[in-house]
C-alpha positions, 0 to 999 in steps of 0.5 A: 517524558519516558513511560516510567517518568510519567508513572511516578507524576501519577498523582498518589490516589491513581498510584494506589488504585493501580497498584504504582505506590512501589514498582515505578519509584523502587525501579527508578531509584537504583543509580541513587541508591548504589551511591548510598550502599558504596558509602555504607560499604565504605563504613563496614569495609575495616570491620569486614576485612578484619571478619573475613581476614581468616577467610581468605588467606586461608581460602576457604570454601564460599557458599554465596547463599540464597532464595529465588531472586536472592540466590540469583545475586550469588551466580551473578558474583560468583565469578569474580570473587573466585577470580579476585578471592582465589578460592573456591565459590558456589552459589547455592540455593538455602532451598537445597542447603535445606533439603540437602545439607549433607550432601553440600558440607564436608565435614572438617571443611571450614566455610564462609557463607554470604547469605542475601535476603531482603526481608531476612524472613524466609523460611529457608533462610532463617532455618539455614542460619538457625541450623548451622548455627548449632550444629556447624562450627567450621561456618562463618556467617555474613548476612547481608540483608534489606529489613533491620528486624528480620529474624535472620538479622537477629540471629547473625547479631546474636553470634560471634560466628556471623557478621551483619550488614544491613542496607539502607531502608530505602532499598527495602522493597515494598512491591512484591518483586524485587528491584532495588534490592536485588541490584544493591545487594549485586552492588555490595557483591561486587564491592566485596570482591574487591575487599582485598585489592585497591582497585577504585570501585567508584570509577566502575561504578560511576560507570554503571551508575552512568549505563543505567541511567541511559537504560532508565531512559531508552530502556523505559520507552523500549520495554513499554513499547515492547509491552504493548505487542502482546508477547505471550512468551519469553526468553533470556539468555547470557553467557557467564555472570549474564546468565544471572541476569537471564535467570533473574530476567524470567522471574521477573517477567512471570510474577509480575504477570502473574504468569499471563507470560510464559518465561525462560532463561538458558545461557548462551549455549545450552539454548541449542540443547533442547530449550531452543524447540520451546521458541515459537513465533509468539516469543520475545527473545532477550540477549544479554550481550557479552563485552568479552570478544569471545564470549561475543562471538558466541552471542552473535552466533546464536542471534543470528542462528535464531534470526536465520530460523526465524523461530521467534517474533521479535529479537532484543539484544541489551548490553551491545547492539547486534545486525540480527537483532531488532532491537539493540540497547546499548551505550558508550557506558555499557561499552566500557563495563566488564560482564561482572558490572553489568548484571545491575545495570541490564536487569532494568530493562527486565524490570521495566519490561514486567512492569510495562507488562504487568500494567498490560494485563491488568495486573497491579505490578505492586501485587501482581499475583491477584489470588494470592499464589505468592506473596512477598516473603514466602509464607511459613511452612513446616521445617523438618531437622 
């Protein structure tokens, strides 16, 4: 039985004193739950194709739009739908479209803005919608969001300009990190990418649901292992949608470590440009691996750059097995999935690594921040026009 395995067999009361009921079960569940959001998808795609229609056969502007962990689902898609769509695609925090909206819209532009939420109550995100909503005809709304009565749902299905989709319950994270919701939020992406093709979506995800499973397996055991050698800083990189992993890879070491671990997360190359000098011998250092020949290349160069400078304790590569790496998570599944499927799959293992780390310092992973510095949705503050 993997680490994780035996979590979820802890009996209901040792769940709850540790703080357990949520994390394990919530990282453990996302092969199965990508099976019931494709089927959702499946359900909306006539409605969707019919809302967006305009959208894309007059290409217009796409804000991928979020907060924190939510905002990394945009920079994890973007490429593709740009690719797959032919029109222009940003992710954009709602945090700056808040501050700077002005700066962000050009006026007379018409937009489509997807907004992912897992509560559909954060501040920022509820007061983007509000906002646009009155003043800003030319923007088109999807919101795609985990909580059937967040506010933000309510707006979008009060408004012939929005279009909502709400995920399955189940995904709707009870711990304070999120797991399954960002993965199946990354999952409906990606199937929205290929709204307008006929490519079988299933036989890719069939293939992620595969990889992940393996990374739930071997993943678990390396991440506890990993846990258990008093890391005190880490660091993530990837090339491409990979570096959305990377970034979501750092957030989720540091809240569920209530910041014990310091992290960071470059792309392949920008590490050399200053962020390299923060590596030190006390640093877990994570490559999220590319399958494209060149962008590999890259990687590879970087390992062994880091490897021959001996900057750093210990070297994970995730996604394709590497000779300067001490540690190589790969599989046959992974082999086979292009970089823009592999967001979803590789985060587990980050997932699992926080957790592992969490339990560690003596952390409750479900609540991981002990003086309440961050909650689960980000608390009201003042919203000024």
């Amino acid at each position: 039985m993997n680490p994780l395995s035996r979590l979820l067999t802890l009996s209901q009361f040792e769940k709850q004193e540790r703080g357990l009921i949520y994390t394990p079960r919530e990282i453990a569940q996302q092969p199965a739950t990508w099976q019931v959001t494709h089927r959702l998808f499946e359900e909306f795609r006539q409605e969707l194709q019919a809302f967006l229609r305009q959208a894309h056969t007059e290409h217009w502007t796409i804000y991928l739009v979020g907060a924190g962990t939510s905002d990394y689902i945009g920079h994890a898609v973007a490429n593709l739908i740009r690719r797959l769509w032919g029109c222009e695609v940003s992710a954009i925090p709602s945090t700056d479209l808040l501050t700077n909206r002005d700066d962000l819209v050009v006026p007379g532009r018409n937009y489509l803005w997807i907004s992912f939420s897992r509560s559909g109550d954060s501040p920022e995100g509820v007061a983007v919608l509000e906002q646009a909503l009155a003043s800003s005809a030319q923007v088109r709304h999807l919101v795609v969001s985990c909580n059937k009565d967040g506010r933000m749902m309510k707006l979008a299905q009060e408004s012939q300009n929005c279009f909502a989709v709400v995920l399955d319950d189940a995904v709707n994270d009870g711990s304070l990190a999120m797991t399954s919701s960002f993965t199946n939020m990354v999952v409906f992406a990606l199937e929205l990418a290929h709204l307008w093709d006929n490519t079988r979506f299933e036989e890719t995800l069939d293939c992620m649901t595969l990889a992940a499973e393996f990374v739930l397996e071997d993943g678990a055991s390396l991440a506890h292992s990993l846990a258990q050698q008093g890391y005190r800083r880490a660091c993530f990189v990837g090339a491409g949608s990979l570096a959305a992993a990377a970034r979501e890879s750092a957030l989720k070491l540091l809240e569920l470590t209530s910041g014990s671990i310091q992290t960071m997360y470059e792309t392949t190359l920008g590490l050399r440009h200053g962020p390299m000098s923060s590596l030190n011998t006390d640093t877990l250092f994570t490559s999220f691996t590319s399958k494209d020949a060149r962008r590999r290349r890259y990687d590879s160069d970087l390992l062994k750059e880091v490897r021959d400078k001996q900057v750093v304790h210990s070297i994970v590569s995730v996604g394709s097995a590497d000779p300067s790496s001490d540690y190589n998570l790969n599989c046959a599944a992974l082999d086979d999935l292009a970089d823009d499927y592999r967001t979803p799959v590789v985060i587990i293992f980050s997932q699992m690594l926080g957790l592992f780390s969490s339990i560690e310092f003596g952390l409750k992973p479900d609540s991981p921040s002990p003086n309440g510095v961050i909650n689960r949705v980000v608390e009201t503050f003042t919203i000024y026009a």
